[in-house]
mmCIF file of the C-alpha atoms, coordinates in Angstrom:
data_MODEL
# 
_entry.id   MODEL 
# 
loop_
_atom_site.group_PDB 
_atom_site.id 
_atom_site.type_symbol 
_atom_site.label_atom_id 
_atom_site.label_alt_id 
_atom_site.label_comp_id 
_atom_site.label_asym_id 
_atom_site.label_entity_id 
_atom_site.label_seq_id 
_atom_site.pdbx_PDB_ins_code 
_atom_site.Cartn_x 
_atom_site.Cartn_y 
_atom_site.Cartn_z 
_atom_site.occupancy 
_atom_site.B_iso_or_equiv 
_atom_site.pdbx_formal_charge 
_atom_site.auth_seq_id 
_atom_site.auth_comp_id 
_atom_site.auth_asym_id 
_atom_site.auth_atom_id 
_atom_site.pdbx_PDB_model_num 
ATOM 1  C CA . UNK A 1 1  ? 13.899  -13.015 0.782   1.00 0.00 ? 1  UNK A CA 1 
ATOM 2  C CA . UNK A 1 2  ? 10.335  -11.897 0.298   1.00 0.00 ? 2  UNK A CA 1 
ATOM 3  C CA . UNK A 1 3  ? 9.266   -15.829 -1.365  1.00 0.00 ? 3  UNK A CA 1 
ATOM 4  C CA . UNK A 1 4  ? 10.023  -17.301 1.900   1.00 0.00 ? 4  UNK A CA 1 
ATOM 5  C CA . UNK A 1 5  ? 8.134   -15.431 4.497   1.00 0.00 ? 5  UNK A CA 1 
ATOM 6  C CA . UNK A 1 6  ? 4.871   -16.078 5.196   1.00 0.00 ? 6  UNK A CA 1 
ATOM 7  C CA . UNK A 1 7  ? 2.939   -12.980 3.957   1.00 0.00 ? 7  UNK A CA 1 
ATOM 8  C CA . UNK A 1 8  ? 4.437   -14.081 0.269   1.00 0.00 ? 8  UNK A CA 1 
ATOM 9  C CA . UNK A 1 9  ? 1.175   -16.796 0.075   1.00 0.00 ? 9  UNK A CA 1 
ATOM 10 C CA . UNK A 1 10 ? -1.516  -14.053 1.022   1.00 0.00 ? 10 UNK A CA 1 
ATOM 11 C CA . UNK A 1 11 ? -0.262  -11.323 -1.124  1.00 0.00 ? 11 UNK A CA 1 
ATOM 12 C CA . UNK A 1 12 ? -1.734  -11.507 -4.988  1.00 0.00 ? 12 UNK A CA 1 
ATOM 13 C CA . UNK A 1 13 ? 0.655   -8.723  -6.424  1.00 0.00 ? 13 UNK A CA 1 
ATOM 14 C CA . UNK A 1 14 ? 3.370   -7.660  -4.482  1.00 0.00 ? 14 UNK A CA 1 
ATOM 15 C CA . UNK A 1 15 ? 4.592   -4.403  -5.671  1.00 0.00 ? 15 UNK A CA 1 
ATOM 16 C CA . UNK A 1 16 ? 8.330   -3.391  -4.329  1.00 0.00 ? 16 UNK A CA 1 
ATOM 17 C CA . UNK A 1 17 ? 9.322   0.554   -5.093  1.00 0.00 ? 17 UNK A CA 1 
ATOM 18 C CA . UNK A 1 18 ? 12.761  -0.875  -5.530  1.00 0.00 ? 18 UNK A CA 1 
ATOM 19 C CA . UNK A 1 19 ? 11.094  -3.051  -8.569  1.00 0.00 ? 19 UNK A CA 1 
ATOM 20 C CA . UNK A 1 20 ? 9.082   -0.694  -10.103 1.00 0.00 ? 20 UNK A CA 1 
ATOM 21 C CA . UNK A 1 21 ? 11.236  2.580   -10.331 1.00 0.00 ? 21 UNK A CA 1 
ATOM 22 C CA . UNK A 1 22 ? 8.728   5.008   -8.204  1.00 0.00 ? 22 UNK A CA 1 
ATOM 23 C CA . UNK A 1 23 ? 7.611   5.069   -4.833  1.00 0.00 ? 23 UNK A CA 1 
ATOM 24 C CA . UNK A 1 24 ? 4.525   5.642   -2.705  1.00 0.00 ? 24 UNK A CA 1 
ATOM 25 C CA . UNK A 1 25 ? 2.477   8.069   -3.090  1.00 0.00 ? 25 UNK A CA 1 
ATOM 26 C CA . UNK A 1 26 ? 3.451   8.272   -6.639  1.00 0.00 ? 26 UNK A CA 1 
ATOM 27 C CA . UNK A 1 27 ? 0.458   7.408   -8.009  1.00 0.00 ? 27 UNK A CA 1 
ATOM 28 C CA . UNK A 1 28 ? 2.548   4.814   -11.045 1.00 0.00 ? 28 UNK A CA 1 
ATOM 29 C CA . UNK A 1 29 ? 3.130   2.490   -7.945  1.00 0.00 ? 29 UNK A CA 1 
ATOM 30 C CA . UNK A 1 30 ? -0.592  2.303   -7.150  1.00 0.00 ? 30 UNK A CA 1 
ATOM 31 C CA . UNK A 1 31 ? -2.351  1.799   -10.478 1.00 0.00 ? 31 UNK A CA 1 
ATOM 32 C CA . UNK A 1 32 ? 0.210   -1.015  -11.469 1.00 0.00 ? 32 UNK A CA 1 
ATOM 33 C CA . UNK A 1 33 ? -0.724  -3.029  -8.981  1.00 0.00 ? 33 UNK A CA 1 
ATOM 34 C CA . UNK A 1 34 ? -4.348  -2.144  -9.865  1.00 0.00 ? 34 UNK A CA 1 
ATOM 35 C CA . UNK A 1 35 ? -3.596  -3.546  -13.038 1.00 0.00 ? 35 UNK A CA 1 
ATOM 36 C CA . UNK A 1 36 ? -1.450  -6.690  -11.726 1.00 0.00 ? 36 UNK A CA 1 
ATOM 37 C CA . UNK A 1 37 ? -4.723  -7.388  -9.676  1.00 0.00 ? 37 UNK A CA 1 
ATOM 38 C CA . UNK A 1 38 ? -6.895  -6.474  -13.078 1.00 0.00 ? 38 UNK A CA 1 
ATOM 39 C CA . UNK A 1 39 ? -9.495  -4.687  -10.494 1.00 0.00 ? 39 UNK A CA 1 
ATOM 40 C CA . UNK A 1 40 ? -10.388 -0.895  -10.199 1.00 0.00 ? 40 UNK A CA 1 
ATOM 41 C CA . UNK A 1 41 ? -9.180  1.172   -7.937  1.00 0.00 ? 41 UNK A CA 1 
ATOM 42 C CA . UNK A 1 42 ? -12.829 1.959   -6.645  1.00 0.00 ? 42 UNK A CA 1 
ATOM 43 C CA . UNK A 1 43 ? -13.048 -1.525  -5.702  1.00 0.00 ? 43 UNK A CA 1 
ATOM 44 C CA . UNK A 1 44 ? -9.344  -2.035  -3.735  1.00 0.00 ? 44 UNK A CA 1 
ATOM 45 C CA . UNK A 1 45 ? -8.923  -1.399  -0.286  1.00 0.00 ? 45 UNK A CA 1 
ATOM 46 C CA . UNK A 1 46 ? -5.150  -0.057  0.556   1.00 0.00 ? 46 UNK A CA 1 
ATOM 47 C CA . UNK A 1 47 ? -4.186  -1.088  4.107   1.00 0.00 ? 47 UNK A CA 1 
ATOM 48 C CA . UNK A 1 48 ? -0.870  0.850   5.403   1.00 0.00 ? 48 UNK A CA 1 
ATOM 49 C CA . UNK A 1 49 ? 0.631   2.156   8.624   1.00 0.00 ? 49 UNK A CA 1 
ATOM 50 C CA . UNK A 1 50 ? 0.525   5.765   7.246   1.00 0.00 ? 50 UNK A CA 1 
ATOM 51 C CA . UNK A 1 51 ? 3.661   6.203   6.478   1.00 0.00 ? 51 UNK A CA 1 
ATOM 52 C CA . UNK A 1 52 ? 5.510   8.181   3.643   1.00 0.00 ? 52 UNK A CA 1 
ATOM 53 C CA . UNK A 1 53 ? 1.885   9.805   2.650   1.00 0.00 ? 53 UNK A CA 1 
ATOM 54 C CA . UNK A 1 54 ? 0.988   6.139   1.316   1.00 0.00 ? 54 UNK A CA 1 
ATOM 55 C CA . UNK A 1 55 ? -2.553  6.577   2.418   1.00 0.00 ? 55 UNK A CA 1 
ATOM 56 C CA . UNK A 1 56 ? -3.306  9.989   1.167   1.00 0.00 ? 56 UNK A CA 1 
ATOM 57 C CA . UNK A 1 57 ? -1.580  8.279   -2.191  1.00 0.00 ? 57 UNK A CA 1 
ATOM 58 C CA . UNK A 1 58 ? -4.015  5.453   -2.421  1.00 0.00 ? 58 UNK A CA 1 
ATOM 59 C CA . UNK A 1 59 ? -7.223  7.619   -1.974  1.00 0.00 ? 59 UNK A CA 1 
ATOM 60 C CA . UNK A 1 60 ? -5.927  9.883   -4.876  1.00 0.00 ? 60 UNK A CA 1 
ATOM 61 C CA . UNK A 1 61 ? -5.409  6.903   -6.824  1.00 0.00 ? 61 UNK A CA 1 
ATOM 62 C CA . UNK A 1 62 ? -9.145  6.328   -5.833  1.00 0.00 ? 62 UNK A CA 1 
ATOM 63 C CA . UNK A 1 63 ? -8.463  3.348   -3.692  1.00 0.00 ? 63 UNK A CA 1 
ATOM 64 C CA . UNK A 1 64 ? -10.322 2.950   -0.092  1.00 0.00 ? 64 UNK A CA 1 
ATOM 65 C CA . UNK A 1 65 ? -7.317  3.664   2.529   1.00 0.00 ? 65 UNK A CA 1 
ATOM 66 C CA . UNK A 1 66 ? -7.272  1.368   5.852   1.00 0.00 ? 66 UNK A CA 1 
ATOM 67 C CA . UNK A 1 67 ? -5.023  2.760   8.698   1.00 0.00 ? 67 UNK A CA 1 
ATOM 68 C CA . UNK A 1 68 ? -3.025  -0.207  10.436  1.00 0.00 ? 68 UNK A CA 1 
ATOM 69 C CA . UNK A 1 69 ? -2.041  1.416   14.509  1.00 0.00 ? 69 UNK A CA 1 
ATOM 70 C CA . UNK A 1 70 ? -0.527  -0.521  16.002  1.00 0.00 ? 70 UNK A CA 1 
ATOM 71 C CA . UNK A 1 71 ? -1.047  0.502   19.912  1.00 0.00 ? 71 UNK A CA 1 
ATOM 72 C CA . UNK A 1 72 ? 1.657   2.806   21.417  1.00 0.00 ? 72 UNK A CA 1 
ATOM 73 C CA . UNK A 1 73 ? 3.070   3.510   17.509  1.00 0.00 ? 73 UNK A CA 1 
ATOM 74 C CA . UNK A 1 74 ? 3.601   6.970   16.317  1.00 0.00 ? 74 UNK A CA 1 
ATOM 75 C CA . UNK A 1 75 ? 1.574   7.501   13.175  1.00 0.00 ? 75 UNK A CA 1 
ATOM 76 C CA . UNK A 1 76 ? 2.487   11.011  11.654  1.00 0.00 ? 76 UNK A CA 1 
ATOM 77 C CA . UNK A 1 77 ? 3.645   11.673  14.748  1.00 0.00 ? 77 UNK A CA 1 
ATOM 78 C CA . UNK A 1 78 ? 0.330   11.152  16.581  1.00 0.00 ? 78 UNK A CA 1 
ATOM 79 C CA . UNK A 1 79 ? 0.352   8.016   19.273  1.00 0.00 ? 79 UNK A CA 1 
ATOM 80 C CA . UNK A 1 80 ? -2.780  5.875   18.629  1.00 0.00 ? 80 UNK A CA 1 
# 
């Protein structure tokens, strides 16, 4: 499914939990797609809607973490 939506052109290395045997905020999930990318994690910015802990995750993993609201969403249980 994932080759034929549209995100599957803008996205470099798409990394599935499903795929790769661990999920967020294990930090596995983020440094192999560090490495599919071949760039630091100091120089990655990891864009998420907050959810399972993903963003605390990717600034362990020493990645810049983005919050995505989306108006009138619950994020952690706070509306934004």
């Amino acid at each position: 499914l994932w080759p034929e939506t549209p995100f599957a052109a803008l996205i470099e290395a798409p990394a599935f939990s499903c795929l790769m045997g661990c999920r967020k905020p294990d930090q596995r999930l983020y440094r192999r797609v560090c490495e599919l990318l071949a760039v630091p994690p100091g120089r990655c910015l990891y864009v998420g809607d907050g959810d399972a802990h993903e963003l605390s995750g990717a600034r362990e993993a020493g990645m810049h973490p983005v919050l995505l609201a989306v108006p009138e969403e619950s994020v952690d249980g706070a509306y934004r």
